[in-house]
MARLO-867152 format. One line per 4 residues: number of its first residue (from 1); their letters; for each residue x, y, z of N, C-alpha, C. Coordinates in Angstrom, 3 decimals. Each point is the difference from the previous one (the first is absolute). Layout:
% residues N
NUM> a> X/Y/Z/X/Y/Z/X/Y/Z  ...
This chain:
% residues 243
1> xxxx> 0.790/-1.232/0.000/-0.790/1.232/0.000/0.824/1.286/0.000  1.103/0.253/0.410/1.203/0.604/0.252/0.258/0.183/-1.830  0.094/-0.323/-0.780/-0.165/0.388/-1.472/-0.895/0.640/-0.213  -1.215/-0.253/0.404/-1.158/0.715/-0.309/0.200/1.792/0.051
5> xxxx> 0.484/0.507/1.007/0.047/1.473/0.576/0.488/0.784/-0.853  -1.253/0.788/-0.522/0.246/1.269/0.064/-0.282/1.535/0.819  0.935/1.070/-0.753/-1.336/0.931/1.030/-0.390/1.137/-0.977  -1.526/0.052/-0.326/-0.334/1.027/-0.791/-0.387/1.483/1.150
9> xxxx> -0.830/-0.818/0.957/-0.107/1.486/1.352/0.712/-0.843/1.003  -0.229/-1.454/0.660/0.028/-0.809/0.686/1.508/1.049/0.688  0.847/-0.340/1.247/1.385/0.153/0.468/0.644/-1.249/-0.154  -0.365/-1.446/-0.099/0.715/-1.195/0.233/-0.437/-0.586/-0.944
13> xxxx> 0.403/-0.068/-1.018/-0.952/-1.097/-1.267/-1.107/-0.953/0.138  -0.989/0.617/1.422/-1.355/-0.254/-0.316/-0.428/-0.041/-1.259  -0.024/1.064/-1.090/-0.805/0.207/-0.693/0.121/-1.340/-1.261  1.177/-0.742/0.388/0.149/-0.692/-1.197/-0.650/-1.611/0.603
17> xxxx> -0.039/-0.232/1.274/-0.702/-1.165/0.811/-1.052/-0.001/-0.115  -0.957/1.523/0.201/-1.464/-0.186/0.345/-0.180/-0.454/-1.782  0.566/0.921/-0.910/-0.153/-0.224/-1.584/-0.178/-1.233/-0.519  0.926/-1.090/0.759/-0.020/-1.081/-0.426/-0.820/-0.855/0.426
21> xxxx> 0.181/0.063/0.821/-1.299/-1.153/1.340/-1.625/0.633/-0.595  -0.071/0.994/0.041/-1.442/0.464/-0.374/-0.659/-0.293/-1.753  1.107/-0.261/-0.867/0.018/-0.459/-1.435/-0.529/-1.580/0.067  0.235/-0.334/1.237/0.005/-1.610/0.114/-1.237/-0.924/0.638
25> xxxx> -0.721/1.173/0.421/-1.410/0.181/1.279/-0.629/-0.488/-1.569  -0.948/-0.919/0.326/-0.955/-0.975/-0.391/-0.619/0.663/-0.233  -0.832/0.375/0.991/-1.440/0.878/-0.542/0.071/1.664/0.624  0.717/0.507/-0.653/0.027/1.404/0.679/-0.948/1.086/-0.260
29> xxxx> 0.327/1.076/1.018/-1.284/0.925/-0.436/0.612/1.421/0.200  1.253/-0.189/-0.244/0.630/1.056/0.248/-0.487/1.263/0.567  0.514/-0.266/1.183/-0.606/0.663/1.126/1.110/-0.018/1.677  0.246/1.434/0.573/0.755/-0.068/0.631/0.081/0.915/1.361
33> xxxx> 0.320/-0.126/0.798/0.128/0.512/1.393/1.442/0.089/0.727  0.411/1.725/-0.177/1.158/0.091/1.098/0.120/0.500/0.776  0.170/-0.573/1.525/-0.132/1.011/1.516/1.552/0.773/0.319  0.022/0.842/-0.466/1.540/0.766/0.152/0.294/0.440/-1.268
37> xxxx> -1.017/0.934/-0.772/-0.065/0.075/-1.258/1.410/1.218/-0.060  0.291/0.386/0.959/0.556/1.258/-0.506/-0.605/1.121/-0.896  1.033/0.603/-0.606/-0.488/0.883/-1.008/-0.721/-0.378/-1.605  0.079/-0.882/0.383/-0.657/-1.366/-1.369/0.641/-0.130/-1.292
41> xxxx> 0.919/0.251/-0.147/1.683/0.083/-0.475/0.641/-1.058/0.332  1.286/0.448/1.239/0.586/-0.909/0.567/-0.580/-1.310/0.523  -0.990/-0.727/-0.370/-0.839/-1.267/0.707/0.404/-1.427/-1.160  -0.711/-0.559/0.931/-0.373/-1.421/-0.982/-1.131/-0.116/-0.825
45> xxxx> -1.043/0.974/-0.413/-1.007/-0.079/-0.328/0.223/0.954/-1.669  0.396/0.918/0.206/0.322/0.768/-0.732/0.342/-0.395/-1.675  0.849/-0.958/0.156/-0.099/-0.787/-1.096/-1.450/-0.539/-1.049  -0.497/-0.796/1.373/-0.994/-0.594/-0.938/-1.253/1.061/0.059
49> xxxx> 0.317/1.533/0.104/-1.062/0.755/0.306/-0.052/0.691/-1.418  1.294/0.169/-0.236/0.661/0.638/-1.203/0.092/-0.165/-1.508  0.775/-1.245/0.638/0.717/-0.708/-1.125/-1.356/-1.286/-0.822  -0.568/-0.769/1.173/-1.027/-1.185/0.065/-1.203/0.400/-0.362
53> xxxx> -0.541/1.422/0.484/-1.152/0.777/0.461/-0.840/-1.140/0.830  0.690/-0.470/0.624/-0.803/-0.397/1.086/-0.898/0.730/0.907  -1.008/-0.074/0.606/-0.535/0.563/1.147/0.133/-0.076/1.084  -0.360/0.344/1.231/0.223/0.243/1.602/-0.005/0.570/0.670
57> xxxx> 0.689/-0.010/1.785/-0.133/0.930/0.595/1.320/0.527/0.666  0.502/1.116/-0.096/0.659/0.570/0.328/0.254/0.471/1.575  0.275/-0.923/1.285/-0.281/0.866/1.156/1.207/0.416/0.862  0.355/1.258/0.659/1.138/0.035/1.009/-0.452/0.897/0.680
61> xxxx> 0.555/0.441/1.136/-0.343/0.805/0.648/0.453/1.524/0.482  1.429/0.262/-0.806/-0.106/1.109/-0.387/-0.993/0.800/-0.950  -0.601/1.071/0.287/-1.017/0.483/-0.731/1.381/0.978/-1.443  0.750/0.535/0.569/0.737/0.909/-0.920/0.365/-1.446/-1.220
65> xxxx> 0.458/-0.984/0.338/0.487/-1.170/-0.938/-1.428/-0.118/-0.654  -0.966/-0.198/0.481/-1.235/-0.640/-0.834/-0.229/1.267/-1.230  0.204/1.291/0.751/-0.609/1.192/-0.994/1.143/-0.376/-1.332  1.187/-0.364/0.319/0.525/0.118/-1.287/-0.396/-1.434/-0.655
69> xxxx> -0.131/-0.833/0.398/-0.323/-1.641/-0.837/-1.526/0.292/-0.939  -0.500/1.154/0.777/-1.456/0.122/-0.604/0.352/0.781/-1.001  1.031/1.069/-0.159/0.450/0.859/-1.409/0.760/-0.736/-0.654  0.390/-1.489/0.372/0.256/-0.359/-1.705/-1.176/-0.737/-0.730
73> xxxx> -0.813/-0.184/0.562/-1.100/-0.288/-0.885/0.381/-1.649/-0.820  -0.047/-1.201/1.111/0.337/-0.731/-0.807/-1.016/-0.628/-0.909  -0.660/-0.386/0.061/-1.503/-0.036/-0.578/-1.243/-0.001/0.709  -1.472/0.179/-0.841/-0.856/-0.054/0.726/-0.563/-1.000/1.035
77> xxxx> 0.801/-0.885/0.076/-0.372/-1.183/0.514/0.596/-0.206/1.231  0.773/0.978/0.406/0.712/-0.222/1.482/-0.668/1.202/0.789  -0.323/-0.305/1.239/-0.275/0.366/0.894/1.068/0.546/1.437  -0.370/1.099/0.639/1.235/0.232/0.927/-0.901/0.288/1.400
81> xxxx> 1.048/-0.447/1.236/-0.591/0.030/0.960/0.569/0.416/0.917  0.199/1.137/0.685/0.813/0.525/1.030/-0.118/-0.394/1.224  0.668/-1.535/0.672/-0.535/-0.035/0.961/1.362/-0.522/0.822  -0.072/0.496/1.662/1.200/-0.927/0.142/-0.258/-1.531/0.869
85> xxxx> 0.650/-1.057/-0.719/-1.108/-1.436/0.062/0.805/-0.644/1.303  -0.867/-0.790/0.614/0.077/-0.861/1.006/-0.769/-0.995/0.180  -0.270/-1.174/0.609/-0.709/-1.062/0.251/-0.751/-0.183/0.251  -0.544/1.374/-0.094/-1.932/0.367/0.635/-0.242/0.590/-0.909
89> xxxx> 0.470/0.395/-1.145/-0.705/0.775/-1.247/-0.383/-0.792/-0.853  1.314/-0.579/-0.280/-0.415/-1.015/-1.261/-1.136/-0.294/-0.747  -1.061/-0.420/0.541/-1.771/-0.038/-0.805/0.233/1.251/-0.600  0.454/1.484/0.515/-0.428/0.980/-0.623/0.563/-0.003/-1.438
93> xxxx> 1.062/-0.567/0.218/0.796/-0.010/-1.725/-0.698/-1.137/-0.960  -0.198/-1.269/0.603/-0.666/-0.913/-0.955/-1.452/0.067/-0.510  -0.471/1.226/0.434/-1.144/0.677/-0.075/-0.242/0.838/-1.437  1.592/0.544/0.118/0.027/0.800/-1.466/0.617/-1.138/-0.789
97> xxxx> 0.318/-0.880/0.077/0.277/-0.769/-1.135/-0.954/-1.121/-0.982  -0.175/0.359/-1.231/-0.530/-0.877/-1.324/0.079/-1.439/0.515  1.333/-0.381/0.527/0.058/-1.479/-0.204/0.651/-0.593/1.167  -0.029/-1.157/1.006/0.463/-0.178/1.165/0.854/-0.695/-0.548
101> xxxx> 0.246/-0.719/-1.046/1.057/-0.268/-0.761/0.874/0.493/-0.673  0.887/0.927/-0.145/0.675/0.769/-0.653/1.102/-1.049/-0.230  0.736/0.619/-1.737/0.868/-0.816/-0.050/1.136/0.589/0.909  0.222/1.123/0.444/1.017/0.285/0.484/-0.329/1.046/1.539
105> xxxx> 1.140/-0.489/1.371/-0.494/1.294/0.735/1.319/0.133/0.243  0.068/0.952/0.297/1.885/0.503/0.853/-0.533/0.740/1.151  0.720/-0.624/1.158/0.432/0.488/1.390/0.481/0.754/0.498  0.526/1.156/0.216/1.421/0.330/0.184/-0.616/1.514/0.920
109> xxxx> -0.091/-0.239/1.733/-0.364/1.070/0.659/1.291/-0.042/0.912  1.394/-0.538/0.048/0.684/0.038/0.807/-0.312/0.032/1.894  -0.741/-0.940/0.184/-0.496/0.016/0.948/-0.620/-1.256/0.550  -1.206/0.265/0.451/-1.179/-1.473/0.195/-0.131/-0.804/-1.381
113> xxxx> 0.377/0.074/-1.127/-0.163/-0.795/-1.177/-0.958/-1.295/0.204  0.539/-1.015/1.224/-0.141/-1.263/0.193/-0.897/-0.045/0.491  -1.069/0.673/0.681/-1.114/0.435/0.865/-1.179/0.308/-1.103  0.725/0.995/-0.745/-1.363/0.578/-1.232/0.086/-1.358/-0.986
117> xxxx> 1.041/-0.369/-0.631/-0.378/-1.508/-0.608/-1.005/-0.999/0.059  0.373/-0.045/1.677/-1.074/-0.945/0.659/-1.294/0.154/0.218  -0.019/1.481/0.279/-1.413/0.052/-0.378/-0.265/0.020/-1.008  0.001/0.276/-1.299/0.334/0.487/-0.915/-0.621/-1.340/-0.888
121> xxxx> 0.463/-1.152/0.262/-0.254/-0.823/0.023/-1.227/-1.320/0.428  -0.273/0.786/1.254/-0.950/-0.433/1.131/-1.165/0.284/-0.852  -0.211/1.106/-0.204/-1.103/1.028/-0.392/-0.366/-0.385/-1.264  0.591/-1.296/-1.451/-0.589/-0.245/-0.630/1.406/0.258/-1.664
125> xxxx> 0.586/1.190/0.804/1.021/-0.169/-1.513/0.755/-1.453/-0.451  0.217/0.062/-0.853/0.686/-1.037/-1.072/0.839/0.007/-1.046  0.989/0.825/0.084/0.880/0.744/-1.281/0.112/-1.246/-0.562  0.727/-0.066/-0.970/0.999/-1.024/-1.249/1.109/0.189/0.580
129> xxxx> 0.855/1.449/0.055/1.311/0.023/0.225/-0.326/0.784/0.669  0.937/0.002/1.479/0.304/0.559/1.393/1.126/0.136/0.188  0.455/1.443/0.040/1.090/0.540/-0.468/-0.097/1.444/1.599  0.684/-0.468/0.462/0.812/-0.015/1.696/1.593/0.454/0.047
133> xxxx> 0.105/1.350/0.818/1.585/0.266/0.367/-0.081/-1.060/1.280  1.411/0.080/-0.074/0.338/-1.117/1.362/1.118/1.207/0.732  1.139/-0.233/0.452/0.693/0.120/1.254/1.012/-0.398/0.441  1.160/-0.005/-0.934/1.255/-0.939/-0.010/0.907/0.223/0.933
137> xxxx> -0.211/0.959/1.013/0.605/0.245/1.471/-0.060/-0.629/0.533  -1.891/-1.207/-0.158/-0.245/-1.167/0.684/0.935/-1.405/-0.059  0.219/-0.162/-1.160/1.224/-0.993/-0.367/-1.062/-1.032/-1.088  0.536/-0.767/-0.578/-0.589/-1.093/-0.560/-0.868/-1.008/1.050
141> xxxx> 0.457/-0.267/0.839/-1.216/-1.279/0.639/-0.799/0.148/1.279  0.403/1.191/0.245/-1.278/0.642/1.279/-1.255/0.475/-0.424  -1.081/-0.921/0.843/-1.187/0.228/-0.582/-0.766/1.562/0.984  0.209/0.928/-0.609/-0.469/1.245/1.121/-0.840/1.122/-0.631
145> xxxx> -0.099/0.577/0.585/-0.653/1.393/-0.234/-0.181/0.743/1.456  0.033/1.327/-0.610/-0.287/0.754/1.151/-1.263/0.053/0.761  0.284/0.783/1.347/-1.686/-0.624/0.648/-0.959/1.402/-0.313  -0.706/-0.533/-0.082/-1.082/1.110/-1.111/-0.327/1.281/1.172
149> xxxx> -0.119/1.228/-0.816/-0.539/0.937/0.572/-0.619/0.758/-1.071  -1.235/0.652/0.155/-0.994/0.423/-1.044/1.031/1.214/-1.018  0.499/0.648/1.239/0.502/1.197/-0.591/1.682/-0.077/-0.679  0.445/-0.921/-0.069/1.573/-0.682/-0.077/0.327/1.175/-0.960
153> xxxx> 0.854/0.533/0.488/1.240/1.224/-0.878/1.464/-1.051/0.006  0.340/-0.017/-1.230/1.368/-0.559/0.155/1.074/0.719/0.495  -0.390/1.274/-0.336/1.478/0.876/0.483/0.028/0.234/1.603  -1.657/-0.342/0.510/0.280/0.386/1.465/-0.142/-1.640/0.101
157> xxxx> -0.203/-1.003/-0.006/0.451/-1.402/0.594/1.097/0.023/0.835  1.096/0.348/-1.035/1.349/-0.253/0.482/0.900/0.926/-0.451  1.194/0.797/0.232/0.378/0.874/-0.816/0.777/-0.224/-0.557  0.199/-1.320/-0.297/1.106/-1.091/-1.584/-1.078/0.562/-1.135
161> xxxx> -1.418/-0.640/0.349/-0.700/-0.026/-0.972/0.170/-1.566/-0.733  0.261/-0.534/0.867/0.454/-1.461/-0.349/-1.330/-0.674/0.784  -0.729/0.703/0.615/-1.427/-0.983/0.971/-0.754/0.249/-0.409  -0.776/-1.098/-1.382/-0.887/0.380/-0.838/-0.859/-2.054/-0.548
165> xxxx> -0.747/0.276/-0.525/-0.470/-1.312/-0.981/0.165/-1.230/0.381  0.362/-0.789/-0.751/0.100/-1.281/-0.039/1.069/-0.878/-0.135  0.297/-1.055/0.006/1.595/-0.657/-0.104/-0.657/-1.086/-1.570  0.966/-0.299/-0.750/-0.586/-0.646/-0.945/-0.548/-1.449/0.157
169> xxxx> 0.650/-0.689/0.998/-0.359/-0.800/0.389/-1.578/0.016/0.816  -0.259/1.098/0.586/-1.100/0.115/0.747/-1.104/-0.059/-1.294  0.565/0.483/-1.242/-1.276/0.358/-0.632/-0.043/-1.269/-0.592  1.223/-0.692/-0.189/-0.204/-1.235/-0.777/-1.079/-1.117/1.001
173> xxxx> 0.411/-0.245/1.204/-0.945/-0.519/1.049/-1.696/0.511/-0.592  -0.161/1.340/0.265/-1.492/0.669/-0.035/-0.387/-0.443/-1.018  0.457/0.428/-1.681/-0.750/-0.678/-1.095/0.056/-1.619/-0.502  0.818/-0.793/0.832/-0.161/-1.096/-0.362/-1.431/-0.612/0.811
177> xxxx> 0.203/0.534/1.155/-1.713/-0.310/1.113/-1.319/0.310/-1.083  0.216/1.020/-0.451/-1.307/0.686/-1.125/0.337/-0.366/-1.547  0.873/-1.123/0.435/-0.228/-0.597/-1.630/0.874/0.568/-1.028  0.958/0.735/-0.113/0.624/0.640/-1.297/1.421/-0.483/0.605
181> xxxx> 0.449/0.316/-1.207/1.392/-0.724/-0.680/1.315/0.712/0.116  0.956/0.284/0.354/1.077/0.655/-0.053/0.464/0.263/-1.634  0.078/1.306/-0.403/0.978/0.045/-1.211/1.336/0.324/0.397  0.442/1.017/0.089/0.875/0.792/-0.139/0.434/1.203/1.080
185> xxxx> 1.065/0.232/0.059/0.323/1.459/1.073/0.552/0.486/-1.443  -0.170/1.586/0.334/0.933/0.940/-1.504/1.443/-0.381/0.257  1.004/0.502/-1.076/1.180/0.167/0.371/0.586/0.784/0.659  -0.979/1.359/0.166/1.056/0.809/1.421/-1.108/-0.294/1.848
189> xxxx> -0.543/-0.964/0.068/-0.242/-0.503/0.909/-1.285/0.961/0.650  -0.910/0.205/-0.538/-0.973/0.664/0.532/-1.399/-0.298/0.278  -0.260/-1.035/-1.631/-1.657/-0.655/0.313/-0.011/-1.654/-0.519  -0.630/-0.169/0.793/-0.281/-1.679/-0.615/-1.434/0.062/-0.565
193> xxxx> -0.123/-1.271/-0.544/-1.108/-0.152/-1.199/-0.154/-0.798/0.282  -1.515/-0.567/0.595/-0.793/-1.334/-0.136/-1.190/-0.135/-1.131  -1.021/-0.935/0.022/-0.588/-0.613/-1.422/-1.271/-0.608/0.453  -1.115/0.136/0.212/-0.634/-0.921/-0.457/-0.108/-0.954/-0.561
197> xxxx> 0.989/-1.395/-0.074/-0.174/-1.074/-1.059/-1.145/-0.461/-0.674  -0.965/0.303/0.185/-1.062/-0.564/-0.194/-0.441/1.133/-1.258  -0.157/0.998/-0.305/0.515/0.741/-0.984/1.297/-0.353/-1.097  0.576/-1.010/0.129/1.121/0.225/-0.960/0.445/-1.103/-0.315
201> xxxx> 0.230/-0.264/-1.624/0.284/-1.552/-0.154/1.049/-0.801/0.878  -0.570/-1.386/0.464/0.687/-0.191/1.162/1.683/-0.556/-0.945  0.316/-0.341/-1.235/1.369/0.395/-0.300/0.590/0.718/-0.027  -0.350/1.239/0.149/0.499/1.216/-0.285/0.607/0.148/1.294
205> xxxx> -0.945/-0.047/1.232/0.306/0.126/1.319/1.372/-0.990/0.268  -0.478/-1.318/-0.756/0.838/-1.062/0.592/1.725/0.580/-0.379  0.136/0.939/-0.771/1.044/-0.035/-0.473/0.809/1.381/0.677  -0.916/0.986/0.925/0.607/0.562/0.531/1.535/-0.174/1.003
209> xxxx> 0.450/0.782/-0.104/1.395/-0.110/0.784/0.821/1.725/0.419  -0.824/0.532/0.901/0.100/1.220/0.438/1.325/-0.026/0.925  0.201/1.457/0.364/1.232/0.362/1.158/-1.424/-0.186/1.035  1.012/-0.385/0.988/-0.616/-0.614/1.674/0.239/1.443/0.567
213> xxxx> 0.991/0.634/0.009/0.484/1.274/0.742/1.038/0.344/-0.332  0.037/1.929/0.134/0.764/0.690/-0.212/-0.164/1.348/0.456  1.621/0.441/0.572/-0.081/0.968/1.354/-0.406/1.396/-0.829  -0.718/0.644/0.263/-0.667/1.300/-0.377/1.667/0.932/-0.685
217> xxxx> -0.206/0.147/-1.059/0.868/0.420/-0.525/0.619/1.899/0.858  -1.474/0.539/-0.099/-0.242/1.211/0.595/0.507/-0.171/1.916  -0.172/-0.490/0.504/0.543/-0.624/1.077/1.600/-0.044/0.525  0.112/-1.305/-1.021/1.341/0.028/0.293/0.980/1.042/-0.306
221> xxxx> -0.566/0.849/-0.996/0.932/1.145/-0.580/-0.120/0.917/1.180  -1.411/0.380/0.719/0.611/1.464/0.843/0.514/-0.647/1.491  -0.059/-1.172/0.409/0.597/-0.754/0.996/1.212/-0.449/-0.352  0.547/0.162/-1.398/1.157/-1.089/0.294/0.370/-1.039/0.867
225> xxxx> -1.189/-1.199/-0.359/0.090/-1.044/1.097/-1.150/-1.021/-0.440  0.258/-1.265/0.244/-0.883/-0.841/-0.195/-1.073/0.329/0.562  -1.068/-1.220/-0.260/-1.448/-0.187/0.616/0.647/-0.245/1.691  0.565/-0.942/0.028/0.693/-0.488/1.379/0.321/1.482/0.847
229> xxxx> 0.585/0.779/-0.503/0.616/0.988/0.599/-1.289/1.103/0.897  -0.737/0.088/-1.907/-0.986/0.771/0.581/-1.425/-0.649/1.268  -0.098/-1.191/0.050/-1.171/-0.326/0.558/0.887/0.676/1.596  1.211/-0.087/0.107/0.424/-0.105/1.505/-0.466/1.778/0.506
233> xxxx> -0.492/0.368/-1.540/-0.132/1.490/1.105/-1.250/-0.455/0.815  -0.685/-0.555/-0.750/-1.728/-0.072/0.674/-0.340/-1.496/0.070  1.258/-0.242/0.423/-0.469/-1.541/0.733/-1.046/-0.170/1.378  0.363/1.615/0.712/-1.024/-0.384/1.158/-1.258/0.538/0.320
237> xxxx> -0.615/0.122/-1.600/-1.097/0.393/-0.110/-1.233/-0.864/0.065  -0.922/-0.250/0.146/-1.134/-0.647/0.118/-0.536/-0.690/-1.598  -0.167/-0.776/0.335/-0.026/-0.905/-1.249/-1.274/-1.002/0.341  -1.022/-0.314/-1.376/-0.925/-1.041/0.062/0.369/-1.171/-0.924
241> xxx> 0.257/-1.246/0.619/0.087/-0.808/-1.109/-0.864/-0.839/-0.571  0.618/-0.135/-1.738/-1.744/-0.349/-0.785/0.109/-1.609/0.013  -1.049/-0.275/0.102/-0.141/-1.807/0.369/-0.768/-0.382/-1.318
């Protein structure tokens, strides 16, 4: 999958993973949902908003980021939602959405991630492809996440900014419980990609062979220091682990 990447808005050659995996969706309806839309530019959605004319919903919770995602006008078919999301909203977003199936959703609130998923989930969604930042401070085989608080600021968590999300392993645990498939982490170590199999010819699947993990490229550069190095700032932080 690591061939696959490109980036037309994407930062990590998302844009060339979701491209491919979503070409491959059985019965699609091209249709899409991203919580951390940003300025609707820099995202994972952007692509197939653009380029695909896919439809969807656009949500984050900066209001100044949403005003500009709404002036590029990606087509009529996307929707924007200024909200900032947590584990008690959720219905409100699947509320504005066409389809509880979307082929595609992206994650990415640097924060409770693993909390809104779950509900997210609970509440009736069903993406194709589930497309999740992870947390490579966590390391490869700790199953964790942080312990939820409604209002989670990353910059006030901790002042690394390293006490945030999920460990990849934690998420690999969570979506294998709810049924989806591991693809891929990007190459500069930021999001993993799971699947609905049941959506996608099961050879196609069978033949996957993704990266397991890789340390946040962005990370290691302003730490100069491994995942190892960095978890020791906020090793004695409070932690939930995912079963």
């Amino acid at each position: 999958p690591i061939s696959w990447e490109f980036s037309g808005f994407s930062q990590n050659g998302e844009d060339g993973i979701i491209d491919f995996l979503s070409r491959k969706i059985l019965n699609p309806n091209n249709y899409f949902m991203e919580i951390g839309a940003s300025n609707g530019i820099d995202n994972n959605s952007a692509w197939l908003a653009l380029v695909r004319s896919y439809c969807g919903v656009m949500v984050d919770g900066d209001p100044k980021s949403l005003k500009i995602a709404k002036s590029v006008k990606h087509n009529m078919g996307v929707d924007y939602l200024d909200m900032f999301v947590s584990k008690d909203n959720t219905k409100e977003i699947l509320n504005r959405m066409l389809f509880s199936n979307p082929d595609m959703i992206s994650l990415d609130i640097d924060g409770v991630d693993y909390y809104v998923a779950k509900s997210l989930l609970a509440n009736g969604l069903r993406p194709k492809i589930f497309v999740v930042e992870y947390n490579s401070a966590f390391g490869p085989d700790q199953k964790i996440t942080v312990v939820y608080k409604g209002d989670f600021n990353i910059s006030k968590a901790h002042e690394s900014s390293l006490y945030y999300g999920v460990s990849v392993a934690g998420w690999k645990q969570f979506f294998s419980s709810n049924n989806y498939e591991f693809v891929t982490v990007d190459s500069n170590g930021v999001n993993a990609i799971f699947i609905d199999t049941n959506e996608f010819d099961s050879g196609f699947v069978k033949q996957i062979k993704g990266a397991e993990f890789k340390e946040n490229f962005y990370q290691h550069n302003k730490f100069q220091a491994t995942w190892e190095k960095q978890f020791q700032l906020i090793k004695d932080m409070p932690y939930h682990e995912i079963k």
